[in-house]
N, C-alpha and C positions, 0 to 999 in steps of 0.2 A: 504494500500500500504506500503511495506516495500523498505528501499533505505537508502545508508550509507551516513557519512554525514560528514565533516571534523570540524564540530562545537563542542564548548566543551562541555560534551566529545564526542570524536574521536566516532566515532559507528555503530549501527546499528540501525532508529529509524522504526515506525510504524505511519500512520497517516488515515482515513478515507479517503477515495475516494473522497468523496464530502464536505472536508474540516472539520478543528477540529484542537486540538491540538497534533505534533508531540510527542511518548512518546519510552524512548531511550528504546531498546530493547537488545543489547549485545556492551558492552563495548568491541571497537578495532576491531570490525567486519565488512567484507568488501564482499560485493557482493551477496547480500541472492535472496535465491531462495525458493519461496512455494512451496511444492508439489502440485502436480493435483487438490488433495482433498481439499488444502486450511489449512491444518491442522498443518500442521509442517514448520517450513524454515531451510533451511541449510546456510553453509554461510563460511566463509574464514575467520582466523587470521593471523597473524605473524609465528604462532605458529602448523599451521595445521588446518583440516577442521573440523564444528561443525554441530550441529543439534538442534534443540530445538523445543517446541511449539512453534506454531505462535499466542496462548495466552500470551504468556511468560509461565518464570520457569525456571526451571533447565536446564544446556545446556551441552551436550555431546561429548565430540571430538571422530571422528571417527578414530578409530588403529589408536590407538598415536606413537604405533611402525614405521610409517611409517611416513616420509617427505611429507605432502599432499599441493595440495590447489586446487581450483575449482570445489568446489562439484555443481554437478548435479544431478537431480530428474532423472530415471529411470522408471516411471509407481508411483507408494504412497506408495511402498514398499521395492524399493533398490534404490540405488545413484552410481554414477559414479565419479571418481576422476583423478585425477592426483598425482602422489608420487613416492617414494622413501628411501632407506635406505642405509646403508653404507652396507650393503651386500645382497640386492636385487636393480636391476639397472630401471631406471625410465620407466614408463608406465601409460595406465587407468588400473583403479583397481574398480573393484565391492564388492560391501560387500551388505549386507541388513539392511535397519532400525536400528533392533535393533544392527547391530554391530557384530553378532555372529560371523561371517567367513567372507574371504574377495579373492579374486580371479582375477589375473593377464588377461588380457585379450588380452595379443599379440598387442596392436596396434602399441606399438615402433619397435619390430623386423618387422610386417610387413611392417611399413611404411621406413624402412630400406633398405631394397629390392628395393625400387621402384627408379624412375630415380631422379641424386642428383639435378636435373634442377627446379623440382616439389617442394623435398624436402630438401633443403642443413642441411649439420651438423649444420652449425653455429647456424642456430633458432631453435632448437628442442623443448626449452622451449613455442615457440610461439604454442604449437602442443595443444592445451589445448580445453577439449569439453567444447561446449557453450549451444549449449541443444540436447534434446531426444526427437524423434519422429516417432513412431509407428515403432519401431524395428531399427532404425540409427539411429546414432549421428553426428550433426552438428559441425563442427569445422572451425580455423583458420590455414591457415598457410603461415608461414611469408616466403619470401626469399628479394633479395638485391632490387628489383625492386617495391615491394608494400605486399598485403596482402591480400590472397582468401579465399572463402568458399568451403570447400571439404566434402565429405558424407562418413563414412562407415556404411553396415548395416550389422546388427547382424543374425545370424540363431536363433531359438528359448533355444538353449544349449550354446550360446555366443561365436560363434567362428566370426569372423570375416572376411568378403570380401574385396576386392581392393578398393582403397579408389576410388571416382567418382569426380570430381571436378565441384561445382556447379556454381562460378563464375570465370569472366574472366574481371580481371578491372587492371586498372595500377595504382590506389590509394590503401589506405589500409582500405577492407572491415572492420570494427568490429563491438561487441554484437550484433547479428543476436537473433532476439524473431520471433516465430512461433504461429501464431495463430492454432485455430482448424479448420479455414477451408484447410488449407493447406498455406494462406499467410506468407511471411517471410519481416522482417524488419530490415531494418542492418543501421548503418554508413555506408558512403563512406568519407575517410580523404584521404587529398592530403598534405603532408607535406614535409617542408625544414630543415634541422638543418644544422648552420652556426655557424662558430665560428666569433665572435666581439671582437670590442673593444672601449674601451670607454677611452678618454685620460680625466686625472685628474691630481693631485698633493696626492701623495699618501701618503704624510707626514703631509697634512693639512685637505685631504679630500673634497679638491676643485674640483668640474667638471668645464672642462673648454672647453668641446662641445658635440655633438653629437655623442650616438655609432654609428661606422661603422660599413661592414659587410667587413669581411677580405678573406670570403674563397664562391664566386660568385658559385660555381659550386651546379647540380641542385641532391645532395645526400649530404647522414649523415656529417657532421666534425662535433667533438667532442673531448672530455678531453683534453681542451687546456690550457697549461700554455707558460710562457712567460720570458725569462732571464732578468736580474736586470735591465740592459739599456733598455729593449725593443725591441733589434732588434730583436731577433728572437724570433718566436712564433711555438710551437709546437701539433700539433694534431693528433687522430685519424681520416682516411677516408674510407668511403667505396667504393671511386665512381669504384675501377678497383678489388676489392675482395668481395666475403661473408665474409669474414671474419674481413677485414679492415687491413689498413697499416698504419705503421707511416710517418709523413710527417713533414717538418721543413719549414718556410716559412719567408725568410728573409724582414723584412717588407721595409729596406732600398732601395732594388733593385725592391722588390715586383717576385721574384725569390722562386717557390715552388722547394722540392727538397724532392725524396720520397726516406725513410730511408731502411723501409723493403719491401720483397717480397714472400712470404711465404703464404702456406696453413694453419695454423694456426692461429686461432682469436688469437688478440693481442687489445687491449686498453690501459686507466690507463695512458699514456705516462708524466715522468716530467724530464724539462729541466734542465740542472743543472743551476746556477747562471751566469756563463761565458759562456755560451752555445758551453762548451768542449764535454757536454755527455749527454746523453736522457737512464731514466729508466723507463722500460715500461714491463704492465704485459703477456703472451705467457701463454693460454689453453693448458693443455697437453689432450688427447686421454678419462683417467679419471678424467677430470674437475678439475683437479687443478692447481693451478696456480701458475708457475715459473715468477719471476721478472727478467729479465734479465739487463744487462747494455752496451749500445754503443757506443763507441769513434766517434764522427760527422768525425771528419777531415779522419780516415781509415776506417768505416765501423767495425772494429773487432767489436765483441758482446761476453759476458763473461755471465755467471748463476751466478746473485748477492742470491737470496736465493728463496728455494722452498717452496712452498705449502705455500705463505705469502699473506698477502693484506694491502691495503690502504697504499701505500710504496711512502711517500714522502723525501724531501732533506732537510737540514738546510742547513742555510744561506752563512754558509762559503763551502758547497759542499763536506764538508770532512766526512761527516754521515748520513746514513739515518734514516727512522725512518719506519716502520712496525707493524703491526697486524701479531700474527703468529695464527696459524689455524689448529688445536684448541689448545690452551683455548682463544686465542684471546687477551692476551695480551698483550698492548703497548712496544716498543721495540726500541731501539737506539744502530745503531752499525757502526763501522768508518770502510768505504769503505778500509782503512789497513789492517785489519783484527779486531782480539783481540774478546770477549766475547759480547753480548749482554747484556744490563741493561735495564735497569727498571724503566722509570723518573718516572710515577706517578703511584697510584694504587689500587683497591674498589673490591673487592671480590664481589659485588651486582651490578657492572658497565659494559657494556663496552667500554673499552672508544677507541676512532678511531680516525681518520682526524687531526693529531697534526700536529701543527705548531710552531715552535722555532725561536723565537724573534733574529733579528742581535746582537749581544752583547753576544746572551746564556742566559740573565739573566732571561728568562719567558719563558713559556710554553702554549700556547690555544690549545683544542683539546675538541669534541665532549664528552658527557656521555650520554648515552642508557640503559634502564633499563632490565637488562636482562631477570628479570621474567614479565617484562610486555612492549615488544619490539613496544608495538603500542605507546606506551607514546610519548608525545612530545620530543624529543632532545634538550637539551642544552649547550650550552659553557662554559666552564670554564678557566680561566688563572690560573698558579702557576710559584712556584720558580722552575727555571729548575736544577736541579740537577740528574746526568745519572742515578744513580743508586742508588739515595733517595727513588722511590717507597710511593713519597708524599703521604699521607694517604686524604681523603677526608677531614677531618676539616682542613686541611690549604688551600682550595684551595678559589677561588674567581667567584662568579658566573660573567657572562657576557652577556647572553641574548639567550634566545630560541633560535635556529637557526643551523644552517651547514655549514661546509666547512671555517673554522676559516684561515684569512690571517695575519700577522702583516706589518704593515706600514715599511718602511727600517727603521724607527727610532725610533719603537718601540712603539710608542704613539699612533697607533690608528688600531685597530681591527678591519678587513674588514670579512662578512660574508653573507650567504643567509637567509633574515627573512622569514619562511612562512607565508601565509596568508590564511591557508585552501587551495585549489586548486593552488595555485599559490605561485611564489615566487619572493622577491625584492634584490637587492641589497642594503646591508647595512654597518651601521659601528658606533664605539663605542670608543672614547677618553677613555684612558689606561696612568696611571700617576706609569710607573715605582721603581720609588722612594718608593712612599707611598702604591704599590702594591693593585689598586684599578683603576674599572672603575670612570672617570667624565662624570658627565651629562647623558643625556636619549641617545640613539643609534639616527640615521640620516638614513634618508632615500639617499642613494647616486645618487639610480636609480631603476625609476619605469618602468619596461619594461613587461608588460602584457597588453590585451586589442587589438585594432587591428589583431585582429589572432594570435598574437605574445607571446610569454611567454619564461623566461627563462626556461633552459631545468633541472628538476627536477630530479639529482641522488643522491645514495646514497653515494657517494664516491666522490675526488676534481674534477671539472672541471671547474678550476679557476684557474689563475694566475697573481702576482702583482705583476707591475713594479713600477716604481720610477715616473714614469707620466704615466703610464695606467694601469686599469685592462683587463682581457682580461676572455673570458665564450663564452657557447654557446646558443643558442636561437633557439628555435623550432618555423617555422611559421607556422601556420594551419587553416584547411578552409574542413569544414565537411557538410555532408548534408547528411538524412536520405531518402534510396530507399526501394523501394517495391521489393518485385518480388513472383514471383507466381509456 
């Protein structure tokens, strides 16, 4: 049996059916599939889709030219994917085995055509084949309300028919396996995501009760942050778009108040410190992604920068801080205008999710390896300087993990520790002065178990006040159906 596995290392292992020891099979590989025969497995990176024996050996990525992931077995002789490039637009794509040629297969333009009820823009990415079975392929597809099984099948020359839809549920079906009698076997998940909050002292690292749940309604809320006092908290929702709106909810009144209204997926939303302004990212048509910026008290909304990511605030609200795309660069530049800089910087990194200490005097922000994106992430803090371009030997490590916060006072590093499958709230005493973490990191808050987990992205969805943090939490409650 092969099955990934979040233990170190990160992978892909193999183990005996009737027990033995597991033996790692592809380092950062996620999702493998044996062919029919048993003979080979394919399987998912970071990086695009691969092949190997299913003895081991040497492992093959399949047209590297192309943005893939999802492979799927076809019969022991071709595979099915999903992919992409910067000048061919996403689809399933056929190649065979050995790789020799590879062939577009229509299912995006026709799943395009059909009605946007079945299939919204917003999930396309959710459109991904699960498996193959005697001339069709089994799929997902996602819209605002849950998650189905739909079928297209194939003529013998790979053109493709109107997709069929095979379930009809209001949870979200997922990994559907097909036996050979004709049985299939899926999840059915019934999930909440809510934004919390957990009240603490955020300069000591004191909790001083239980999180609550801030946003009762029975869909998504997410990337929520939170202005300095507390009073307002801001999120993404989905309950009235596909695509999602921003929303401000003042916690004082308990008074929600929805910001945008638009056809356009929008996420990513941060508040500024005084809760004058919320900048939040807006999908364009070709998936890139404009940051825009909007004044709460009039609604105006202005284009802060294009085609950027992970764009959060400093402290005093006067600068923000971005990823541009590509090279991906860390980035600091004063909502005034004037040039962008370059506070830290690794030719071999990438580094994302910065956050700048009140004062200016530090800098935490994520590093990602970019020739080996499955690695674990870690934090680092440095001297903040705009356009120092801190080289790697000054910087100071802080502790595996994501989503880097600093305390208003600068002394303690709030962040998310994983745990394999899961993730904790954490935090880490930071001694300014002498430019050095104290002590081991703290666990702030264990919120997994119960169905509950906090909600694992790769980008902030986190906010800290002066007495709360504030995140979201996915609740979940799954159960495996038959059907025939």
């Amino acid at each position: 049996m092969a099955f990934q596995s979040t233990r170190e290392p990160r992978g892909i292992y193999v183990v005996p059916i009737f027990g033995g020891e597991a033996r790692l099979l592809a380092t950062g590989g996620v999702s493998p599939r044996y062919s029919p025969d048993g003979q080979w497995i394919a399987y998912g990176k970071a990086n695009g889709s691969w092949i190997m024996p299913a003895s081991g050996g040497e492992s093959r990525q399949l047209r590297p030219e192309l943005e893939s992931r999802s492979p799927i077995w076809a019969g022991n002789e071709s595979l099915i994917f999903i992919g992409e490039s910067a000048t061919t637009p996403i689809d399933w794509w056929l190649t065979p085995r050995d790789g020799a040629w590879v062939k577009p297969l229509g299912v995006f333009p026709l799943l395009a055509g059909q009605p946007a009820r079945d299939f919204p823009d917003s999930w396309q990415s959710f459109r991904t084949p699960d498996f193959y079975d005697n001339g069709s392929v089994v799929f997902r597809v996602r819209t605002r309300d849950g998650a189905n099984l739909w079928r297209i099948r194939f003529s013998p020359d790979w053109k493709p028919s109107p997709p069929e839809r095979i379930t009809t549920n209001t949870g979200h079906v997922r990994e559907p396996s097909a036996s050979s009698n004709g049985r299939m076997a899926a999840a059915v998940v019934s999930r909440d995501i809510d934004v919390y909050e957990l009240p603490l002292d955020a300069d000591t690292a004191t909790v001083h009760g239980e999180a609550r749940r801030l946003t009762p309604q029975q869909t998504s809320e997410q990337f929520a942050s939170v202005t300095a006092d507390g009073a307002l908290v801001s999120f993404t929702s989905w309950r009235k778009s596909d695509h999602g709106d921003q929303y401000v909810l003042d916690r004082r009144s308990g008074v929600e108040r929805q910001l945008t209204f638009t056809d356009e997926k929008e996420a990513h939303g941060r508040i500024s410190p005084d809760g004058s302004f919320l900048i939040f990212g807006r999908w364009g048509p070709n998936g890139k992604v404009t940051f825009m910026r909007m004044t709460l008290a009039s609604g105006d909304t202005r284009v802060l920068c294009k085609d950027c990511e992970g764009v959060d605030l400093t402290p005093d609200g006067a600068s923000y801080l971005f990823n541009e795309s590509p090279p991906k660069r860390l980035l600091i530049r004063d909502f005034a205008g004037g040039p962008a800089t370059e506070p830290v910087h690794d030719d071999g990194l990438l580094i994302t999710q910065a956050s700048v200490a009140a004062g200016s005097r530090w800098i935490a922000f994520v590093a990602l390896q970019r020739e080996h994106p499955e690695a674990q992430p870690k934090i680092f803090a440095a001297r903040f300087r705009r356009d120092g371009r801190v080289p790697r030997r000054e910087w100071v490590e802080i502790s595996a993990g994501l989503t880097p916060l600093w305390s208003p006072n600068g002394q303690w590093i709030y962040f998310d520790e994983s745990h394999g499958s899961f993730r904790c709230l954490s935090a880490r005493r930071f001694d300014p002065s002498a430019g050095r973490p104290i002590g081991e990191r703290i666990a702030v808050a264990h919120i997994h178990g119960n169905r509950q987990l906090i909600h694992g992205l790769p980008w902030k969805d986190r906010g800290l006040a002066r007495d709360r943090i504030v995140f979201s939490s996915v609740e979940m409650l799954s159960n495996i159906w038959l059907l025939r």
